[in-house]
N, C-alpha and C positions, 0 to 999 in steps of 0.2 A: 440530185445532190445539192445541199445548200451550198452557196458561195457565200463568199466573204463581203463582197459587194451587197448581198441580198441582206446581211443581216446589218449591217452600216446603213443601209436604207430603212428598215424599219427602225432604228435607234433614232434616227433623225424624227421620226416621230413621237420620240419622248423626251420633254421639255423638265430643265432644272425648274424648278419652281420658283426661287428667289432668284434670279437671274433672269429667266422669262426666254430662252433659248434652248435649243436643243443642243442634247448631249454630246453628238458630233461637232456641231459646230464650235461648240467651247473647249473641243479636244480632250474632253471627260473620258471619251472611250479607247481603252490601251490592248492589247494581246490579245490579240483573237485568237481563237482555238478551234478547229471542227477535228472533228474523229468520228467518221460514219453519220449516227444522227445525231451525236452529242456536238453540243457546242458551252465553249469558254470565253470570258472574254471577264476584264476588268473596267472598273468607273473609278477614275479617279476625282473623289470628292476636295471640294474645297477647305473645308476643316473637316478632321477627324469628330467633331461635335456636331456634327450636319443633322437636325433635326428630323429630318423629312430620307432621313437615308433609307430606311426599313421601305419609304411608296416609292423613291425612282428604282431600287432592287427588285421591287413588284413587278412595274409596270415595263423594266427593262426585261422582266422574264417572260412577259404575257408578249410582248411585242414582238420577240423573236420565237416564243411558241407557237406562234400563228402560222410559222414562214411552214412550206412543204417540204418532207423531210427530217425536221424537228423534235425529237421526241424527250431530251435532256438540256437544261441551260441550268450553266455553273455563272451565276454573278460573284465577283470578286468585290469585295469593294478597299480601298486605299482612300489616303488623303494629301495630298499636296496643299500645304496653306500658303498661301499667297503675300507677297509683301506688301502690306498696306503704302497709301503714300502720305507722309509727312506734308503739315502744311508748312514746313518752317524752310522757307528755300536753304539749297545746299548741305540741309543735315543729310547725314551716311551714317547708319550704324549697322554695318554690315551682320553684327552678332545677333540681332533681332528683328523678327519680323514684321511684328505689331506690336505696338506700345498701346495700352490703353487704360487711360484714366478712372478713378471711379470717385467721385466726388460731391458732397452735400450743401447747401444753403447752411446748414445749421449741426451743430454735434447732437448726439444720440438719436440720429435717425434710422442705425443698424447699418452704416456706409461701409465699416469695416468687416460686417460679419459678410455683407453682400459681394466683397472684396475677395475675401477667404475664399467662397463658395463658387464663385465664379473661377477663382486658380483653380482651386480642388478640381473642380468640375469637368476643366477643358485636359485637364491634367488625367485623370480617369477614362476619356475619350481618344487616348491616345497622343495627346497634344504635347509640344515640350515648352512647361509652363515656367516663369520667375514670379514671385511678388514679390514687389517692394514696399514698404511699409514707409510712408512718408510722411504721417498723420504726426506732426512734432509735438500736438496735442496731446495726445491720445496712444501712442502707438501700441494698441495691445493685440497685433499680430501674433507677436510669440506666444502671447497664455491662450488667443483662441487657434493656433497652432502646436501646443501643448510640447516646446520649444523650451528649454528651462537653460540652457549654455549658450554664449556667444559661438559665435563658428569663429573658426580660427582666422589668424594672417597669415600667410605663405607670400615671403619674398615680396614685401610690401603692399600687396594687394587680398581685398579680401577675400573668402571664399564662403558664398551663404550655405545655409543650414539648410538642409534637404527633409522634405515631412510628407508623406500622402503624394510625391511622386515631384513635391513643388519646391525648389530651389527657393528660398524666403531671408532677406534681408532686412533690419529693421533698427529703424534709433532707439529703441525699446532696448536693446543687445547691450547698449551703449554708456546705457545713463541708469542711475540708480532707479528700482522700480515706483519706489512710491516718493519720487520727488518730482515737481512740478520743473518742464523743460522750457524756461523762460528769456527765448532768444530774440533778437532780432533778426527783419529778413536775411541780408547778408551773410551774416552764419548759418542762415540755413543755406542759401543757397550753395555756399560753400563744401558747406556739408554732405548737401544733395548731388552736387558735381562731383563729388568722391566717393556717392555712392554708385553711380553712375558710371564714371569714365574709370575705377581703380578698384574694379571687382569683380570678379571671375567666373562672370554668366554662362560665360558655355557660347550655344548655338540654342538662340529659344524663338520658340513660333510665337508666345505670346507674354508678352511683360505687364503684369494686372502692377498697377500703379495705388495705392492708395493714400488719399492725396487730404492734407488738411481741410475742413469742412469753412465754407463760406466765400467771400472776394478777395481777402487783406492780403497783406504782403506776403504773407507766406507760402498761400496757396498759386496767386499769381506769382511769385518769383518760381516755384517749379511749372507751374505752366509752361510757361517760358524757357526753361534748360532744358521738361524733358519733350520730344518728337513725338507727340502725341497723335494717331491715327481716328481713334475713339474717344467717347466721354461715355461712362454712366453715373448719371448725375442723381441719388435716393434722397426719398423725400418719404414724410408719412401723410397722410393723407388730409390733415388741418390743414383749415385755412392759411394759418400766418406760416405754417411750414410747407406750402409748396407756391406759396407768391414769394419767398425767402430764396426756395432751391431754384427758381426761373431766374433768378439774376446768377445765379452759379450755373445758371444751361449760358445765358447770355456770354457770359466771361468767357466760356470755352468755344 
């Protein structure tokens, strides 16, 4: 009869891929199950978006198909995502797990649609997503979120607008649509501090940031406020537009 030990032993011979360890050892493997020759057991993956989840589901079933005895394996798979670490000492925001930026050298390089699709995305994978819409340029979150009302205030704080699974905030809600939003830093930042500290996230595994395009004041003063774990920094593929977006990789 299979043990429990036996099949934690062949698991240790299946490595996460982007981590470069085995599954045991990184405490991926959760409920083991035997019942005669069937055997259960769950992986719990690190994001719900685990690219490579379909080969370690494979190779966790081939590995313990081998043991003697064997003749059924139920892989589970979950995700626990991890809380990224801020480089900013002492930031805590217990309400989020990863912040992550997504930001260009230059406007219309598609930084906002790249923005969109990335929420959508992890949002579809099970993920619990927010974007913010930061771009004070630009901010045409709502129309490529198909978003046409402000979300309301409740008891002074906001509450964003829910779309394709994704919680979505935006200075776009805000300001007239077809008028130019011509601030200085300080208001924005101001601005961004209360889009931040005085609105009603929830609990989210991942906050896609979409962040004014280039170095200036605006894009570095939210640098700056918000806890940034990640950057994706889009560029198009010209010369003068990816020597432009390496000083916006630089900045972050």
């Amino acid at each position: 009869m299979v043990t429990r030990d036996a099949i934690i032993e062949a698991l240790r011979g299946v490595q996460e891929p982007e981590l470069g360890r085995d599954l045991v050892t990184l405490n991926m493997v959760r409920d083991i199950e035997i019942e005669g020759d069937a055997v259960r057991f769950t992986v719990v993956l690190t994001t719900p978006a685990c690219p490579l989840k379909a080969d370690i589901k494979a190779r966790c079933e081939k590995a313990v198909m081998r043991l003697p005895g064997v003749k059924t394996v139920d892989v589970r798979l979950m995700a626990e995502v991890s809380r990224g670490r801020s480089p900013v000492e002492g930031e805590s925001f217990p309400w989020v797990k990863n912040v992550v930026a997504v930001g260009s050298g230059k406007g219309g390089v598609g930084k906002s649609t790249v923005a969109v699709n990335l929420a959508v995305g992890l949002a579809r994978e099970g993920s619990s997503v927010g974007l913010l819409d930061a771009d004070v340029y630009g901010p045409d979150v709502p129309m490529m979120m198909g978003i046409e009302e402000a979300p309301p205030i409740m008891r002074g704080r906001m509450v964003p607008a829910e779309r394709y699974g994704v919680k979505v905030l935006s200075l776009g809600f805000y300001v007239p649509r077809d008028e130019p939003v011509i601030w200085r830093g300080p208001l924005i930042h101001k601005t961004m501090d209360q889009f931040w500290g005085e609105t009603e996230w929830g609990e989210l595994d991942y906050l896609i940031v979409d962040l004014p395009p280039g170095t200036g004041d605006a894009p570095l003063s939210l640098v700056q406020l918000v806890p940034m774990v990640a950057a994706v920094v889009v560029t198009t593929p010209q010369r003068a537009a990816v020597k432009v977006a390496m000083k916006a990789l630089q900045m972050y």
